[in-house]
N, C-alpha and C positions, 0 to 999 in steps of 0.2 A: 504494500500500500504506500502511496507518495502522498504526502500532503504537503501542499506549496505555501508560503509564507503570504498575508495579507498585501506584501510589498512588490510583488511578481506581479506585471504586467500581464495585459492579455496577449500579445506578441510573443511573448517571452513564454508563456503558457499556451499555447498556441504551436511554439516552434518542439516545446517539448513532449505536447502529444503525437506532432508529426513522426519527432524519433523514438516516441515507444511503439508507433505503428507498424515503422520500421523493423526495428526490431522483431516483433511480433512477426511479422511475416518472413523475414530472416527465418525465425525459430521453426516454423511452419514447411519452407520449404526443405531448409539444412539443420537440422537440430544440430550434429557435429559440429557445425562452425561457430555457435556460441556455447558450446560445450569445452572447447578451448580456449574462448576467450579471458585474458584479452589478448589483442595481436601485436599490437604497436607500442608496448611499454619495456621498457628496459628490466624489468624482475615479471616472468611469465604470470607463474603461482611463487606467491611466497612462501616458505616454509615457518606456518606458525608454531609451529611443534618447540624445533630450533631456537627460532626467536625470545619464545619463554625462557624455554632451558638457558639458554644462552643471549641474554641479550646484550646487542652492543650500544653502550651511552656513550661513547664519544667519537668524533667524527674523526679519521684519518683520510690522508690524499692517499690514493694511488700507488702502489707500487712500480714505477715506470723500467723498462729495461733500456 
């Protein structure tokens, strides 16, 4: 369930039923392909398990070669 804030326009509310339709019909024709979603993010699934066990609080750069 989504419930949108008093502050959200009709446009704005508007553009976001377009993309749950979207979606919706995504799901409809390919359930697999939002079944691995998401696509376009730098961490696929996160591993929450891990993350508990083991969490990291502070930031480090990179290890560059």
């Amino acid at each position: 369930m989504i419930e949108p804030t008093e502050t959200e326009t009709k446009e704005t509310l508007d553009e976001a039923i377009a993309v749950l339709r979207a979606l919706y019909e995504t799901a409809q024709k390919d359930p697999d392909y939002l079944h691995h979603a998401p696509h376009h993010c730098p961490i696929k699934r996160p591993d929450e398990v891990t993350a508990a066990r083991h969490p990291v609080l502070r930031w480090s750069a990179p290890v560059q070669d």
